[in-house]
C-alpha positions in Angstrom: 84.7 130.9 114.8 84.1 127.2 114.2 86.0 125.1 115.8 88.0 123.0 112.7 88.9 126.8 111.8 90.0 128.0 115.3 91.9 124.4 115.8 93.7 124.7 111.7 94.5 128.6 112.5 95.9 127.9 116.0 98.0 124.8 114.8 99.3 126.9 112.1 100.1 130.2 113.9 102.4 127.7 116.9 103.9 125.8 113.7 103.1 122.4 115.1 100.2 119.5 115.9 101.7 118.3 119.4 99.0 118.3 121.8 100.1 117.7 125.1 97.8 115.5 127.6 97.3 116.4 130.9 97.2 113.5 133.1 98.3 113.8 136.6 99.3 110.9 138.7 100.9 111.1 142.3 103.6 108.2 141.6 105.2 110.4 139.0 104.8 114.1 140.2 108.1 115.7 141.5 108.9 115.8 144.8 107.7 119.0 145.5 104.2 118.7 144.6 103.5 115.1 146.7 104.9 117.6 149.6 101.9 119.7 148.3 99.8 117.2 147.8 100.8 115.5 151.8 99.8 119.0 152.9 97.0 120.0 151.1 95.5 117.2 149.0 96.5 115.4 145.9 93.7 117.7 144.3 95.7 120.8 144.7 98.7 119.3 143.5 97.4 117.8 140.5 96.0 121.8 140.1 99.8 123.4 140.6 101.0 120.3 138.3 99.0 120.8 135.5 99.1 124.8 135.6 102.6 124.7 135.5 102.6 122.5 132.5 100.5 124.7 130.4 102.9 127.7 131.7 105.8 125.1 130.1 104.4 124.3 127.0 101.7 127.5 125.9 103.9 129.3 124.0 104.6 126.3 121.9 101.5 124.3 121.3 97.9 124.6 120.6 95.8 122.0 122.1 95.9 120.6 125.6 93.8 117.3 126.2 93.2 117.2 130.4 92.2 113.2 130.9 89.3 113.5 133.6 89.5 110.3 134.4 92.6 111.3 136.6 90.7 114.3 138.4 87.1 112.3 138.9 89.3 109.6 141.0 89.7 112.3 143.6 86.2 113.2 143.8 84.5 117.0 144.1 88.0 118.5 144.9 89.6 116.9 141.9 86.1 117.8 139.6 87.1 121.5 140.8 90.5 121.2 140.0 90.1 120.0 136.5 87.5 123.0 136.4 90.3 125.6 137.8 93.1 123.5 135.2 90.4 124.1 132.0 90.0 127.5 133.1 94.0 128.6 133.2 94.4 126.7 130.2 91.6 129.1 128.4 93.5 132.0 129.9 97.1 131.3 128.2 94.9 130.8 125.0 95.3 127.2 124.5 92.3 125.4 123.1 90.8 122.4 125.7 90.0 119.3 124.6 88.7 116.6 127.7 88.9 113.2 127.1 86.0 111.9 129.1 84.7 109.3 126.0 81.1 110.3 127.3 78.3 109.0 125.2 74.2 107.8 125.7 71.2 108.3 123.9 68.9 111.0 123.4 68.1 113.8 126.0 71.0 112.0 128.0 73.5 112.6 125.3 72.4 116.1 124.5 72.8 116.8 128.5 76.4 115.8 128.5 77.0 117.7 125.2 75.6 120.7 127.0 77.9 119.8 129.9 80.8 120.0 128.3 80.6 121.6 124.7 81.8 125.2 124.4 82.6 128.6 126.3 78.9 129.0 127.9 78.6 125.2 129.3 79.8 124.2 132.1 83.1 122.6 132.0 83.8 125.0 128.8 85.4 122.5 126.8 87.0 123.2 123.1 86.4 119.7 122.7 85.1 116.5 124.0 86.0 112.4 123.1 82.9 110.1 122.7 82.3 106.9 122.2 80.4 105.8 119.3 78.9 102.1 119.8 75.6 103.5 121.0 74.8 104.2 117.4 73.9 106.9 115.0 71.4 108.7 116.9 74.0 108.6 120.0 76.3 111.1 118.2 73.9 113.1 116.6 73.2 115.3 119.6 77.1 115.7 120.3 77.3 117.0 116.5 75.0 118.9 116.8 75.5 120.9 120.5 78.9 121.2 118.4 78.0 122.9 115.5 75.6 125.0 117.6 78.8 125.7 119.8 81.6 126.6 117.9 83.0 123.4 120.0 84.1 120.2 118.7 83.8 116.5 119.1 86.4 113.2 119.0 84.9 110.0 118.1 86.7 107.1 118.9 87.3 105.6 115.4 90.5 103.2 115.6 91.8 103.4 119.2 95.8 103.3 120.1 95.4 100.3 122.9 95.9 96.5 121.1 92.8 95.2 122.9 91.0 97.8 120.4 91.0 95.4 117.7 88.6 93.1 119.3 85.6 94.9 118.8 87.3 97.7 116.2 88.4 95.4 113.3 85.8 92.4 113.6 83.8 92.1 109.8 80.6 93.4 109.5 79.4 92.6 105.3 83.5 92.2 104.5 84.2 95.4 106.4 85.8 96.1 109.5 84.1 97.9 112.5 86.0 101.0 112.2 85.3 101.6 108.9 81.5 101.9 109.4 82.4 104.1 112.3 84.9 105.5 110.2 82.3 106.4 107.4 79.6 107.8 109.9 82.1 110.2 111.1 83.2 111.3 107.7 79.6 112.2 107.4 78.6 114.4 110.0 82.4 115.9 109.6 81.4 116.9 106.0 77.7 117.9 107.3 79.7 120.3 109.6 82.4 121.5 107.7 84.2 125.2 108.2 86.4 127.1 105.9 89.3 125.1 106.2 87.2 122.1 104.6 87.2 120.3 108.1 84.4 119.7 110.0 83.0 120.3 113.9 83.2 116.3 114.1 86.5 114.4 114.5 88.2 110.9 114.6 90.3 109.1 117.7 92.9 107.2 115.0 96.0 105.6 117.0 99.4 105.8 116.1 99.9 102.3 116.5 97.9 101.5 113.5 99.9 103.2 110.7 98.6 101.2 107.9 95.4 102.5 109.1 95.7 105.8 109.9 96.4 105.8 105.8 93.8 104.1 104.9 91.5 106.1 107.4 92.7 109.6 105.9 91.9 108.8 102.7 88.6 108.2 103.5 87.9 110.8 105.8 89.1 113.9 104.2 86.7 116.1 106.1 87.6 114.7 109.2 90.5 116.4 111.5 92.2 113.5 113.5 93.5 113.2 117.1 96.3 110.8 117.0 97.3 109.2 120.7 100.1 106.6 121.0 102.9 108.5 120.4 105.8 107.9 122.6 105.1 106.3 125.7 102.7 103.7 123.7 105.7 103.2 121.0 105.0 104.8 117.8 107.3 108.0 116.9 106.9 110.7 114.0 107.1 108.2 111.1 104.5 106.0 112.3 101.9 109.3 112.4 102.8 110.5 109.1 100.2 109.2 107.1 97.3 111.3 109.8 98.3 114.5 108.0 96.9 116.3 104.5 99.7 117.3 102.7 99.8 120.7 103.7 100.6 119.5 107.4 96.9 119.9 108.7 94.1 117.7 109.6 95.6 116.1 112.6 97.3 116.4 116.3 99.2 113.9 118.1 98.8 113.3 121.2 102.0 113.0 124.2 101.2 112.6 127.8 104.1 111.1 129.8 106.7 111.3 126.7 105.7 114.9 127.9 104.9 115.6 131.4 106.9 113.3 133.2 110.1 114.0 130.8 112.1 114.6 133.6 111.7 111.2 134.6 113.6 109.7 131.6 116.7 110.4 130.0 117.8 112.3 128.3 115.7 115.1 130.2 116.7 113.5 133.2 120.5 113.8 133.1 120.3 117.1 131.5 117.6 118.8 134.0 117.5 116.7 137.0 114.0 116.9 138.9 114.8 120.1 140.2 114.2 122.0 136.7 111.5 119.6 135.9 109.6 122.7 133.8 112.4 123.1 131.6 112.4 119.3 131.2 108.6 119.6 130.1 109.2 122.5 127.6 112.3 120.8 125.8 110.0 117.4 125.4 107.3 119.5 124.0 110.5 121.3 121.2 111.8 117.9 121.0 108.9 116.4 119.4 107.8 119.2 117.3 110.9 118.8 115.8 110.5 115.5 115.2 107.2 115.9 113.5 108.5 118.1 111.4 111.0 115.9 110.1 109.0 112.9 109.4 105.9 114.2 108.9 104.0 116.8 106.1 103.8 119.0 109.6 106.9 120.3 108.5 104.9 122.8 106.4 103.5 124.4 109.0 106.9 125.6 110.5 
């Protein structure tokens, strides 16, 4: 099934956008897995980590997002744990996207699409984020391993950090930077549309940028959007609203720490503790579906 079609059906059938991030770091894992990772490496901890937060949250979202960054720091063993942490993820049905923001040019590109892009390659990714400011010719390959696929791709369009702004919004003929990227993203999203009218290409648009995230949805109607910067980064459910079509499709938003480290931060903390840090993890997860759903058009997905 093409992927906007597997993403819009599997967003509908758990009643909510949340995708949940998967990024693992030492400081913040519970006590029991930096005993893990003392004994046996922070590779295998990061492993039991993330595995236990897809057995938290499967049954209530769609989408996980596994930040490689996190897992390459660690070398082969942390490559093989991502690996084993995509893998388990496929097996309780969630769909994978990795946020790598991989991009080059010609063979090169099509050799990481390869890599990454769908059940058969390698790293058997749903999904992959790429970086677009190598140019046209730089995506094309990722579009069109997609397509070819049944996989998807991210482009980073109007990031969530507030250095984005000094390459993103600087003027080129009256418009800003992410509006051409915006525009060439729109095209080979409506060049690759499925059934539900979205296409194999998508858009990085930050929560932090409401105004924009309007003003980007309008002009991108084929174009499904991942949405990071919610919680942690500061913008809640009103703030994403304007990401959504008006039947409560055509975007997830992303939560890592809100999320995965919930049992950190009250009120998960006080009601939890660390020993029941799953439970913490799941209730995050309910917490800001319900949310969505009462700020947002997601609410018609319930």
């Amino acid at each position: 099934m093409h992927f906007a079609d597997r993403l819009a059906q599997a967003v509908k059938e758990r009643g909510t956008p949340v995708l949940v991030g998967l990024d693992p770091r030492l400081a913040n894992l519970p006590d029991e897995l930096r005993e893990l990772a003392a004994a046996d490496g922070e590779a295998a901890a990061y492993r039991e980590f993330c595995c236990a937060v897809i057995d938290a949250v499967a049954d209530q979202v769609a989408v996980v997002k596994p930040q490689m960054a996190f897992f390459e720091e660690l070398g082969p063993d942390g490559l093989a744990a991502l690996h084993a942490v995509v893998a388990y993820a496929r097996q309780r049905d969630l769909l994978v996207i990795l946020d790598g923001k991989r991009n080059d040019i010609g063979s090169t590109a099509t050799a990481y699409a390869k890599a990454y892009l769908g059940a058969s390659s390698a790293w058997q990714g749903d999904a992959l984020t790429v970086s677009p400011y190598l140019g046209d010719d730089s995506l094309e390959p990722f579009a069109q391993e997609a397509v070819a696929q049944e996989a998807g791709v991210f482009v980073l369009v109007k990031t969530s950090n507030p250095g984005g702004k000094t390459f993103q919004d600087l003027l080129i003929d009256g418009q800003p930077l992410y509006r051409c990227v915006a525009a060439l993203v729109e095209k080979l999203a409506a060049e690759s549309a499925g059934e539900c009218g979205y296409g194999a290409v998508g858009a990085v648009a930050g929560a932090t940028w409401p105004e924009q995230l309007v003003e980007l949805r309008q002009a991108m109607p084929h174009t499904w959007f991942l949405v990071p910067g919610f919680g942690a980064q500061g913008a809640g459910a009103v703030e994403v609203a304007g990401a959504f079509d008006e039947q409560g499709l055509g975007a997830i938003v992303n939560s890592s720490r809100g999320i995965i480290f919930a049992y950190e931060r009250g009120p998960y903390r006080e009601q939890f503790g660390q020993g029941r840090w799953r439970e913490a993890i799941a209730a995050a997860a309910r917490d800001m579906t319900a949310q969505l759903r009462q700020y947002t058009p997601a609410a018609r997905l319930a």
